[in-house]
DSSP file (Angstrom, degrees, kcal/mol; ACC not computed):
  #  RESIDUE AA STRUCTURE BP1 BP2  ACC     N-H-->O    O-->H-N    N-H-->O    O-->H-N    TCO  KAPPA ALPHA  PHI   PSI    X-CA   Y-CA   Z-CA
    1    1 A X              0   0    0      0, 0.0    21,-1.0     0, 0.0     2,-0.3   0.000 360.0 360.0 360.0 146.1  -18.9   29.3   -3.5
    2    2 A X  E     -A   21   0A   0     19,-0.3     2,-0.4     2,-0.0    19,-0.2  -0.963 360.0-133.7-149.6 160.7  -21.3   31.2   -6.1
    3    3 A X  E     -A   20   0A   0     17,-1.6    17,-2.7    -2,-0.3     2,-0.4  -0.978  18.2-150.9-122.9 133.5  -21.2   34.2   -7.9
    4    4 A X  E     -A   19   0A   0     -2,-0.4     2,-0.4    15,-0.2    15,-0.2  -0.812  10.5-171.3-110.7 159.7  -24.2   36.4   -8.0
    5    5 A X  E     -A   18   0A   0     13,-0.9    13,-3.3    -2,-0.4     2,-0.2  -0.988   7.2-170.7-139.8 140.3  -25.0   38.6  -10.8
    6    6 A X  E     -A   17   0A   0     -2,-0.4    11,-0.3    11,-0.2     2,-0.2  -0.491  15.3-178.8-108.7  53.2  -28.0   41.7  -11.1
    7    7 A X  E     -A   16   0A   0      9,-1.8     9,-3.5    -2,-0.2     2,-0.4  -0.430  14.5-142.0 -80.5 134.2  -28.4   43.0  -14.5
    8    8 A X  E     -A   15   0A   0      7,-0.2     2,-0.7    -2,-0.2     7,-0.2  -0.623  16.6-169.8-111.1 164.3  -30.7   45.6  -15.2
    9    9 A X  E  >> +A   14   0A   0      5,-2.2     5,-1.2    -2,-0.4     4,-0.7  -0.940  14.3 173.9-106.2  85.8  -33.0   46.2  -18.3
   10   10 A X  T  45S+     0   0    0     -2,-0.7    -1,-0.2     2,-0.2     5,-0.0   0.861  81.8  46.9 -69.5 -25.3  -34.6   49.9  -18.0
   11   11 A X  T  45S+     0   0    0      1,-0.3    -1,-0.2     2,-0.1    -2,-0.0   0.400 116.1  46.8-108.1   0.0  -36.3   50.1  -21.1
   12   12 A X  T  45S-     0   0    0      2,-0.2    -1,-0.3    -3,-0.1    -2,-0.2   0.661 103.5-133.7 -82.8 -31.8  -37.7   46.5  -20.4
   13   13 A X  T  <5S+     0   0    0     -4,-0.7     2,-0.2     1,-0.3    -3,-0.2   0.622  72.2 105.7  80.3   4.4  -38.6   47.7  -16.7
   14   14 A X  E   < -A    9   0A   0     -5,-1.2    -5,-2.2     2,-0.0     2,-0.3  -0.771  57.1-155.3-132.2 167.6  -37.0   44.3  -15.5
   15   15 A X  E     -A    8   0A   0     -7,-0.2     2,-0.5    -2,-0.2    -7,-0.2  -0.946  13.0-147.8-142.2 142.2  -33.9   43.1  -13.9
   16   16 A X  E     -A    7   0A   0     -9,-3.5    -9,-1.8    -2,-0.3     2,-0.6  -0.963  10.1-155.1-135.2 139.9  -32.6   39.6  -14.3
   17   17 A X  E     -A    6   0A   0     -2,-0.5     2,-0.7   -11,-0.3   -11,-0.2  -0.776  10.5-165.4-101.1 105.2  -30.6   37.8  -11.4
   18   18 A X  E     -A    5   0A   0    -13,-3.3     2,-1.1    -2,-0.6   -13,-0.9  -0.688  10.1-166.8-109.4 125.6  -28.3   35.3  -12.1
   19   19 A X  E     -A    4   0A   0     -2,-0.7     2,-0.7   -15,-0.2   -15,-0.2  -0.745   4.3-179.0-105.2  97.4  -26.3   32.2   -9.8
   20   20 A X  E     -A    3   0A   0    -17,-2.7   -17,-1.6    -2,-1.1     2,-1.0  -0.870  20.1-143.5-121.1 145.4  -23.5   30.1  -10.8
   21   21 A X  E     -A    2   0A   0     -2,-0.7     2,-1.1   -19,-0.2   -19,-0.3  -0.571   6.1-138.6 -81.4 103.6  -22.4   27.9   -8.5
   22   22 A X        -     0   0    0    -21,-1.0    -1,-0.1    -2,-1.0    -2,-0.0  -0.503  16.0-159.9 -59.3  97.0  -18.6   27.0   -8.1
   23   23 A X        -     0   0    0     -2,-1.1     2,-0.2     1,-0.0     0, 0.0  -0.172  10.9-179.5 -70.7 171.5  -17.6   23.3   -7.6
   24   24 A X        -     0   0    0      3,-0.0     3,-0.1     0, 0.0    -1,-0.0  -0.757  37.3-102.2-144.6 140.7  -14.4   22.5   -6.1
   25   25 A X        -     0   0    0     -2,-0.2     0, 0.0     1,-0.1     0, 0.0  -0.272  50.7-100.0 -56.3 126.8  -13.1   19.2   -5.5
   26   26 A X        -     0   0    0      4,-0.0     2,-0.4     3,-0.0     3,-0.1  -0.208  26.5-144.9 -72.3-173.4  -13.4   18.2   -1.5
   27   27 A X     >  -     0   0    0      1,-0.2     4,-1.1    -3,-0.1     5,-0.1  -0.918  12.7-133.1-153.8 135.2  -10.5   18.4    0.7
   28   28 A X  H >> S+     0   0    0     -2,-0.4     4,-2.6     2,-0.3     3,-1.9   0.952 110.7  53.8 -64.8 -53.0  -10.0   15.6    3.9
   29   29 A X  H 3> S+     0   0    0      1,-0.4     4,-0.5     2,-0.2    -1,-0.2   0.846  97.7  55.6 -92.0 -13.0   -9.3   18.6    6.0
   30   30 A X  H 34 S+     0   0    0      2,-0.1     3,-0.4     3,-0.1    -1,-0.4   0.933 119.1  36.5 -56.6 -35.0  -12.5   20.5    5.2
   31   31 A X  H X< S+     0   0    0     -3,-1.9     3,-2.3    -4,-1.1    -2,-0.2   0.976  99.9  84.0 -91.2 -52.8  -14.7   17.1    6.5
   32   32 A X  H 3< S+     0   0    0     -4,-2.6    -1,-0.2     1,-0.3    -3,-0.1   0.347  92.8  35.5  12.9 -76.5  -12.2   16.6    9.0
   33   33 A X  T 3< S+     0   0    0     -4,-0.5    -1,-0.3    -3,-0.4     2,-0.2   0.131  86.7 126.6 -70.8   4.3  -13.8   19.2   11.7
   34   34 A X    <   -     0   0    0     -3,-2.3     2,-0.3     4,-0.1    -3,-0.0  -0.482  59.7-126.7 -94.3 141.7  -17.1   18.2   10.8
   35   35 A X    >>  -     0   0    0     -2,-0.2     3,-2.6     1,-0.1     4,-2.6  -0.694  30.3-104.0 -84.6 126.2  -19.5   17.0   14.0
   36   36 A X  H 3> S+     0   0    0     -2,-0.3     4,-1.9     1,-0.2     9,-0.1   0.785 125.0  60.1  -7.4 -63.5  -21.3   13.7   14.1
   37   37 A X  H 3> S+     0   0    0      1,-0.3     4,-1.7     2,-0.2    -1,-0.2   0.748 103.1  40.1 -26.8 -56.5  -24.1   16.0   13.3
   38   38 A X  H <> S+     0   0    0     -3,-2.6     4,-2.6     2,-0.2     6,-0.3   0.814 113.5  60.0 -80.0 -27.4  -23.1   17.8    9.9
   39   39 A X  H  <>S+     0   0    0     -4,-2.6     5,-5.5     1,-0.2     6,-2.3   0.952 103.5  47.8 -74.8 -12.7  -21.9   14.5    8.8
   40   40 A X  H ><5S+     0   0    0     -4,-1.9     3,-1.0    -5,-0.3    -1,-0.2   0.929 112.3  52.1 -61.0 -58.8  -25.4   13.1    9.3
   41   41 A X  H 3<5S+     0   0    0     -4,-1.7    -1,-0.2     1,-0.3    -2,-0.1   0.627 107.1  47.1 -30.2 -52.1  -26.8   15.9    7.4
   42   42 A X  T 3<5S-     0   0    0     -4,-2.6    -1,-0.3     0, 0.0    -2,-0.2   0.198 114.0-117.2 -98.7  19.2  -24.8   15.7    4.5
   43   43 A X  T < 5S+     0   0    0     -3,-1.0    -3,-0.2    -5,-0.2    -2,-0.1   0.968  80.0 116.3  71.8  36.5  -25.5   12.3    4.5
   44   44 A X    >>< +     0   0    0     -5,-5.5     3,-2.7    -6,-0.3     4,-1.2   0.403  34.4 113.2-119.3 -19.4  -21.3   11.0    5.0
   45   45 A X  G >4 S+     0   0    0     -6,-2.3     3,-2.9    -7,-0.2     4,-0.2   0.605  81.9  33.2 -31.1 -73.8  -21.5    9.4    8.2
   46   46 A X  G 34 S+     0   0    0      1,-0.2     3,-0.3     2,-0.1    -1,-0.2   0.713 122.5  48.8 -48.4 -17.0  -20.9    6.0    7.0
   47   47 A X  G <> S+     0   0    0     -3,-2.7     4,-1.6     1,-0.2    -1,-0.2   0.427  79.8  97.8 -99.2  13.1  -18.7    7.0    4.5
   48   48 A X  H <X S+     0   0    0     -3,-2.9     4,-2.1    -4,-1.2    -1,-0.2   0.750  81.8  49.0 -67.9 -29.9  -16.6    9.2    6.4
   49   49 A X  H  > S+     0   0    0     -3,-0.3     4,-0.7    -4,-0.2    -1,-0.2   0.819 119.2  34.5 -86.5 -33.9  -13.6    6.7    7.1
   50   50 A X  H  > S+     0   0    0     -3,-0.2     4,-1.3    -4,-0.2     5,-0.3   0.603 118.0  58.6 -95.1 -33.7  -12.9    5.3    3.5
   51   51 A X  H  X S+     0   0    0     -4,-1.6     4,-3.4     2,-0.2    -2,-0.2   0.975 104.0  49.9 -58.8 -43.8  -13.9    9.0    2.1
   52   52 A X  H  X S+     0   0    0     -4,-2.1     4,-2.7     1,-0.2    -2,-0.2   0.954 114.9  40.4 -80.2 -27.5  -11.2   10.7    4.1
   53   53 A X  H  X S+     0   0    0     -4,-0.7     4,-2.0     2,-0.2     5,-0.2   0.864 113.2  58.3 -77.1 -21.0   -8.2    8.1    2.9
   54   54 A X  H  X S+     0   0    0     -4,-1.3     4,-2.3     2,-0.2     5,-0.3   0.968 116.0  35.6 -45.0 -58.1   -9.8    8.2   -0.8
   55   55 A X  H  X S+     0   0    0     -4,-3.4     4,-1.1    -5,-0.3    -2,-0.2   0.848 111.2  58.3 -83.8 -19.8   -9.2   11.9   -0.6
   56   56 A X  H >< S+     0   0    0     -4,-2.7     3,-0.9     2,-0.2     4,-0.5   0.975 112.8  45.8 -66.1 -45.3   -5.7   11.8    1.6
   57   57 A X  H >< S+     0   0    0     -4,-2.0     3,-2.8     1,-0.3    -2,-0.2   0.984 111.4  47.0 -62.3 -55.2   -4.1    9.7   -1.4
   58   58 A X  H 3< S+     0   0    0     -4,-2.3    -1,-0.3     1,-0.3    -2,-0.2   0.860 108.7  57.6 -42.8 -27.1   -5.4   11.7   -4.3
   59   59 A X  T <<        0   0    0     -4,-1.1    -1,-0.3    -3,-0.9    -2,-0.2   0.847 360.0 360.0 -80.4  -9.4   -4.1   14.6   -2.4
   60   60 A X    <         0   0    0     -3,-2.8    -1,-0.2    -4,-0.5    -2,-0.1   0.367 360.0 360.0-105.4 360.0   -0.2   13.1   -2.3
């Protein structure tokens, strides 16, 4: 999640555009659904089986 922000400057003639990004911790049952495919992408595959019991205990 990010929040974007447009402020403008008139008497500059300019606008400045701003991102910050919002981290949040992941969550077993967000990767859960996830397809051979995305896991490849984002670079989990191997770690997918020990990631998702890391994250089931911390959630308890």
């Amino acid at each position: 999640m990010e929040r974007q922000t447009l402020t403008g400057f008139p008497a500059a003639h300019g606008a400045l555009f701003t991102i910050r990004p919002q981290l949040y911790p992941p969550r077993a049952a967000a990767l859960r659904p996830m397809t051979p495919g995305q896991q490849i992408y984002k670079g989990l595959q191997g770690a997918m089986p020990a990631l998702l019991i890391w994250l089931d205990r911390r959630a308890l």
